[in-house]
N, C-alpha and C positions, 0 to 999 in steps of 0.2 A: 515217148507217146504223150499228146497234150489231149485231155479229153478239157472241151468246150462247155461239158457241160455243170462240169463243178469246178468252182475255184475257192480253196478256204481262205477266210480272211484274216486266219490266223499263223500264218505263214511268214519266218524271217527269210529271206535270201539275199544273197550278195549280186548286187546287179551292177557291176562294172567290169572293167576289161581283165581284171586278175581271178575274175571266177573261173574260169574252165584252167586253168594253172593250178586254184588252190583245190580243183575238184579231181583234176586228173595226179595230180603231184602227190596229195595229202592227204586230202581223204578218201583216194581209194585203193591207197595204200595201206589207212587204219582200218579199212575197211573188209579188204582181202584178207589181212591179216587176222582179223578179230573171224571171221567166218569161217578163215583154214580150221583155226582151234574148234571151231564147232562142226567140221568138216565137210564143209560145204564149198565147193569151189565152183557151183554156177550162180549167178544171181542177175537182176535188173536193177535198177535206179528209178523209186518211182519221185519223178519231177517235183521240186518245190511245191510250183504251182497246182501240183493233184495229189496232194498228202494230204490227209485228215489230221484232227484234234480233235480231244475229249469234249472242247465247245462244238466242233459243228457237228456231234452226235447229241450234245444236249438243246443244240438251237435246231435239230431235225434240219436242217441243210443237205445233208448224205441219203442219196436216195438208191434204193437196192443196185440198179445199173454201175454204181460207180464202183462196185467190186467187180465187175463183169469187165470194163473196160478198162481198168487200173489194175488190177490185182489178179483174175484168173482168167485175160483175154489169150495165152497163151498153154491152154489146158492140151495134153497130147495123151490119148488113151494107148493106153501098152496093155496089152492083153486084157485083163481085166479091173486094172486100175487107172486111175488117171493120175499124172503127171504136171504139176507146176513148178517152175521156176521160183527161186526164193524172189522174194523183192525185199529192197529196202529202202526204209526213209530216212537221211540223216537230219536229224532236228537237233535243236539249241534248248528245246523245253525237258529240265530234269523234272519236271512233274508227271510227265508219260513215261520214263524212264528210271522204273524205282526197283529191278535187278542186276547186280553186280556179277559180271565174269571175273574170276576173280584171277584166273590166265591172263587176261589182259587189262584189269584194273580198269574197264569202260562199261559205263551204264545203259541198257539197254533194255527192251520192253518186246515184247513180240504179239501178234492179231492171230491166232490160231479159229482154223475154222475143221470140225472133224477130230480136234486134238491135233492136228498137225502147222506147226508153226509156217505161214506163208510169206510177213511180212518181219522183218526187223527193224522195231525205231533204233536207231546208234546215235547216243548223245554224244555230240559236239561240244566244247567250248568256248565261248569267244575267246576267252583268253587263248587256249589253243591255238586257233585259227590264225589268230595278230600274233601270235608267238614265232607261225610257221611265216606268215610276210614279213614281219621284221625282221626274223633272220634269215631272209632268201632275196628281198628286194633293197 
């Protein structure tokens, strides 16, 4: 899902032709993985380009809808509760990622709204990343 209407500009991505390789291969595989352990086996991806930062809540850039269209456009009432899908954001910033799983030795951050964790930041490494193409290409 691309919403048009925010785009942070605090955002790394890999934008050449080995990104959907190192996305489908690598990390969501660390991904899956790091999530079984917290027992979670449905989630989404929310887009580079419609992930937030701690800047664009302090530059007031993020405006209420971008949780509606990014984060809980997929709400499904079951009886008398409602239901969302986990999302998650994989970022390269260890400053929004300052809790240790300590099962999988990966740093990670979460956006609870209600007390119920919606989103997971899952830090990346560059090193990692060039770790996984140097030794795959």
């Amino acid at each position: 899902m691309h919403n048009a209407s925010f785009e942070s500009n605090y955002i790394l991505d890999f934008n050449s032709n080995i990104k959907n390789d190192i996305s489908s291969k690598y990390i969501n595989e660390v991904v899956r993985s790091f999530l079984n352990k917290l027992s979670i086996s449905e989630f989404l991806y929310i887009e580079p380009e419609n992930q937030i930062t701690y800047l664009d809540f302090k530059n007031r850039s993020v405006k209420f809808n971008y949780f509606y269209e990014n984060i809980m456009f997929d709400a499904l009432k079951s009886d008398s509760s409602v239901k969302l899908r986990t999302k998650v954001c994989v970022t390269f910033d260890k400053r929004i990622c300052d809790k240790l799983n300590v099962d999988s030795g990966r740093y990670y951050n979460t956006l609870s709204v209600g007390g119920v964790d919606l989103v997971y930041f899952i830090l990346f490494t560059l090193d990692e990343v060039y770790d996984y193409i140097y030794n795959n290409y």
